[in-house]
VOGU-3710 file (C-alpha; in Angstrom, 3 decimals, decimal comma):
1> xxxxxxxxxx> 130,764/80,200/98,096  134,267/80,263/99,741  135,747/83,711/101,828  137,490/84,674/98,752  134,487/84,217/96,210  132,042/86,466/98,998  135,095/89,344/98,864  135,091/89,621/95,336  131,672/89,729/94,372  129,803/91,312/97,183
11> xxxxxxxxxx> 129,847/95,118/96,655  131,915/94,747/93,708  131,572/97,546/90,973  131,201/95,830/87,408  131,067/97,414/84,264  129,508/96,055/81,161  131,289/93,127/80,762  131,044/91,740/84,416  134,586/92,789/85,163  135,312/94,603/88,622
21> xxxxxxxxxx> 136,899/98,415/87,532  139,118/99,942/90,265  138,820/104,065/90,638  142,080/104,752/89,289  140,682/102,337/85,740  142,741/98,886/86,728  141,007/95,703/85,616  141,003/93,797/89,465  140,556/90,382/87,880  144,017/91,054/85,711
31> xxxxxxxxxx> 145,941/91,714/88,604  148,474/88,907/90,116  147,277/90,403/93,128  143,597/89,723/93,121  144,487/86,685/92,048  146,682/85,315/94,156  144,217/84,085/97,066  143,324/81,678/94,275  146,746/80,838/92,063  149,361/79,382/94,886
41> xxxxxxxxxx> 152,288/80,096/91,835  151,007/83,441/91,252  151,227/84,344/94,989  154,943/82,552/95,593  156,006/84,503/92,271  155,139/88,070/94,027  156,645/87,027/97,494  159,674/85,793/95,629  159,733/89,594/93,860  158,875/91,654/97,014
51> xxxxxxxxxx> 161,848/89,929/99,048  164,231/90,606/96,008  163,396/93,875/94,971  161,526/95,516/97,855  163,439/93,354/101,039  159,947/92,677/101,824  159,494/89,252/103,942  156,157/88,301/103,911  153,909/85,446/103,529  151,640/84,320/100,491
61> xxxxxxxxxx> 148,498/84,875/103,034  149,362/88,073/102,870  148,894/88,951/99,270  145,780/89,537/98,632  142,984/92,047/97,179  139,704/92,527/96,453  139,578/95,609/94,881  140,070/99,098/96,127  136,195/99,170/96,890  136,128/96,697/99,212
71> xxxxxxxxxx> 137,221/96,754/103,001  140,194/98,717/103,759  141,867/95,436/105,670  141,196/93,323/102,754  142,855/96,031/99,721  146,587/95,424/98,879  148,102/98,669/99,926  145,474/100,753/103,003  147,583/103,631/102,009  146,740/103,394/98,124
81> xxxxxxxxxx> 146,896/107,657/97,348  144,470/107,285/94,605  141,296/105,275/96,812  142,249/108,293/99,699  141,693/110,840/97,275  139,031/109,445/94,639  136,777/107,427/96,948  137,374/108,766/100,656  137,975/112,282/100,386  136,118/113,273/96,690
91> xxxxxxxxxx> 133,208/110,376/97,367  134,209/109,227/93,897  133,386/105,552/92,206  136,603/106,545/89,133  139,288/108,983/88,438  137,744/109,799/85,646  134,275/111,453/87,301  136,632/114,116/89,026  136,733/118,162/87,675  140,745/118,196/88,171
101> xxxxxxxxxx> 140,891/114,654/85,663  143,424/114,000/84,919  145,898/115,348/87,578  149,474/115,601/86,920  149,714/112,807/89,715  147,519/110,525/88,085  149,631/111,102/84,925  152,577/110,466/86,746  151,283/106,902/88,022  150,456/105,916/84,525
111> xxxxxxxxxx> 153,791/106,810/83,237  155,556/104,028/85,726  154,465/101,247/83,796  152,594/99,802/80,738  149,547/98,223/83,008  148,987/102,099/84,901  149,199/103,837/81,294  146,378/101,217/80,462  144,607/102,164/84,084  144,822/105,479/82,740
121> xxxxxxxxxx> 143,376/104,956/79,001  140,485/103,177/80,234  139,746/106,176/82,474  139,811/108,488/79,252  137,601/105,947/77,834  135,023/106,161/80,494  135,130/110,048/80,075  134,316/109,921/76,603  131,405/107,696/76,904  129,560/110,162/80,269
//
């Protein structure tokens, strides 16, 4: 088992179908991101984005993550508002386990784009089934 295979199975949170859930209700193994270490294109594609749309100048080693439950060092964004407040400060596993879900701000995330308002859904999902 290579570096990347370890990170992304051990400790990993699965749900019924084998498929790593992130707190705020993002499929890992559907991001770009998590994929990335793995797909050379996939990782050229989002340093090729970054630099356009961000001015962002980094290198494809540098896009990588194995889900928000993992390492800090080794999750895409160490300042990621929803693993600070779900899983450091509330001692959370999801979003959706919280008393205040869901916040206005988690509402707000899933209203920037179709995947987040999926994020978002799955968490309502999860709620239902508890």
């Amino acid at each position: 088992m290579d570096r990347v295979d370890d990170f992304k199975t051990k400790g990993a949170e699965m749900n019924s179908e084998n498929k790593m859930i992130a707190a705020c209700g993002l499929q890992c193994h559907n991001c770009d991101i998590y994929q990335a270490p793995d797909n050379p294109e996939i990782a050229q594609r989002i340093v090729a984005w970054l630099k356009r749309e961000r001015n962002i100048e980094i290198g494809t080693e540098a896009i990588r993550c194995f889900g928000c439950k993992q390492d800090r060092s080794e999750c895409w964004s160490e300042e990621c508002w929803i693993r600070e407040c779900c899983v450091d400060k509330k001692k959370l596993e999801f979003c959706s386990e919280c008393e205040d879900f869901p916040c206005n701000r988690l509402v707000e995330w899933s209203q920037q784009n179709n995947g987040y308002a999926k994020g978002l859904a799955r968490l309502r999902r999860m709620k239902q089934v508890d």
